[in-house]
N, C-alpha and C positions, 0 to 999 in steps of 0.2 A: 459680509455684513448684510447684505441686501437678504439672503436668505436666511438670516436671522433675525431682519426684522419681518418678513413674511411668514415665518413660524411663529410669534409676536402677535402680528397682528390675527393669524388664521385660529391661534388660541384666544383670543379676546373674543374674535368672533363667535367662537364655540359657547363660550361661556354666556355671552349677550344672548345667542339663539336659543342655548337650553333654556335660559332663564326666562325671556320670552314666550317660550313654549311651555315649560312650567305654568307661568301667570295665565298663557292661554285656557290652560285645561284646566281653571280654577283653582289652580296649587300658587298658596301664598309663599314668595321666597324672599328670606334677610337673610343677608350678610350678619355675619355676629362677629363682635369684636372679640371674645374669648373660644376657649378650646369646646370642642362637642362636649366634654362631660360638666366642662364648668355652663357651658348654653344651658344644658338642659338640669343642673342644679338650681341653677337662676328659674326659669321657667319653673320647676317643681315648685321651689318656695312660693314664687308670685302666685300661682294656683290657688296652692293650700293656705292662704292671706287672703283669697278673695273670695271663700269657701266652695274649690273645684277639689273634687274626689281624683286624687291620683291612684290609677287601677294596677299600673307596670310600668315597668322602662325593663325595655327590652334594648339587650348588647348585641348589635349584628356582626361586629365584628368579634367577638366572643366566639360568639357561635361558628362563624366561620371557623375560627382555631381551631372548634373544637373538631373540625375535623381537618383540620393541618390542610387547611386554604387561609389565601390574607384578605384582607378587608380594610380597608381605610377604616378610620372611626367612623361609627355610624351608630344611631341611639335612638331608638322610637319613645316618646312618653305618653303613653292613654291615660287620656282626663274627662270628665264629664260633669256635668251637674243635672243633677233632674229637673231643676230650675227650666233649664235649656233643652235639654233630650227631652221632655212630657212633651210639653206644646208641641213639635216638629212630628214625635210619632202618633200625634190624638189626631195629625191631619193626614198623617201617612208611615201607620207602622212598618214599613219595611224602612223608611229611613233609620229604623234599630238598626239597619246592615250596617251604618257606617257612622254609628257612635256606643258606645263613646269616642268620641276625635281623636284624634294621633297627630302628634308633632314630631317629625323626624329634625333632627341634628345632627349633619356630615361633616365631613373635609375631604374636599375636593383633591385633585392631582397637584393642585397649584397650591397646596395650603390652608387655603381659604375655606374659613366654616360657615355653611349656610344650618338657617333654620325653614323649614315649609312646613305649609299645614293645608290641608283644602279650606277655601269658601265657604265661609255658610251660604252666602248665595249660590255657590256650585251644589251646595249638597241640595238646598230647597230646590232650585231647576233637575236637579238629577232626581229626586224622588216626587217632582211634580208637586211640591206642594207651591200653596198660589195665596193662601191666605194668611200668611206671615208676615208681608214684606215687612212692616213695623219693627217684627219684633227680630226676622234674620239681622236688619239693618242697626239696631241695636248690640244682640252679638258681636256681629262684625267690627266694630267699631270697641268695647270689649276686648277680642283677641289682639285688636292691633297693637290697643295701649297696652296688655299683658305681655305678648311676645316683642314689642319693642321695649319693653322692661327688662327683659331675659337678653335679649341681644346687643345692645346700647352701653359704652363706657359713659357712666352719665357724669364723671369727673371732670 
C-alpha cells in the first residue's frame, strides 16, 4: 500500500512540476473537461464566432500511425487574426516566426486532456517587442476567455 501511494503521489508530482514548468516558459496550460478532438472543435468554433482565421489542425497522432508508431491524442489548431498578428510584427517582424499561434490539445498517460498555448506576453518578451504592453495585455485576456470557453463544462 505504501508503495502505491508513493507512485500516487510521485505521479501528481510529475504532473504539478510539468505544468509548472510549462507556465514557466510562458506555455498556457487548462485542463479540459472534454476529449482532444471535442477541445479543439470547441476552440475552432469559439474562434471563427470572434472572427480568428482558422489556418489547420494538425493530427499528431495521425501522423504517428502513419508510420506504425502510437501517439496519444494530440491536436495543434493555428489561428490568427491580423487584427493581432500586424501590430506585434510592425514592432518586430520576426515575431511572424511564431504566429499565427498554435493551441495544442493532448491526453496525458493519466487521461487527463490539457489545452496550452504560449503567452502573448512570452511571445512580446521573446521577440523583444516593448511597446505593446496595452495591447499584448488585452490579447491575453482574449485568449483566456476563448480557451476557457473551449475547455469548461459550462453546464
Amino acid at each position: 500500500m505504501k508503495k502505491l501511494i508513493s507512485i500516487v503521489i510521485a505521479a501528481a508530482l510529475l504532473v504539478i512540476s510539468t505544468g509548472a514548468w510549462a507556465q514557466s516558459q510562458g506555455v498556457v496550460v487548462k485542463q479540459s473537461a472534454f476529449s482532444v478532438a471535442e477541445t479543439l472543435n470547441r476552440l475552432e468554433a469559439v474562434f471563427k464566432r470572434r472572427g480568428f482565421q482558422v489556418f489547420a489542425r494538425i493530427d499528431h497522432a495521425a501522423a504517428a500511425e502513419s508510420i506504425e508508431r502510437e501517439l496519444p491524442p494530440a491536436e495543434v489548431l493555428i489561428f490568427g487574426n491580423p487584427k493581432i498578428a500586424t501590430p506585434l510584427m510592425q514592432s518586430n517582424v520576426v515575431a511572424g516566426l511564431d504566429l499565427p499561434m498554435k493551441a495544442l490539445a493532448y491526453r496525458d498517460d493519466a487521461g487527463k486532456v490539457f489545452l496550452v498555448y504560449n503567452h502573448p506576453a512570452y511571445l512580446s518578451r521573446r521577440h523583444g517587442i516593448k511597446d505593446r504592453k496595452k495591447f499584448v495585455e488585452a490579447v491575453s485576456r482574449i485568449l483566456t476567455n476563448l480557451t476557457d470557453q473551449a475547455v469548461k463544462n459550462s453546464q
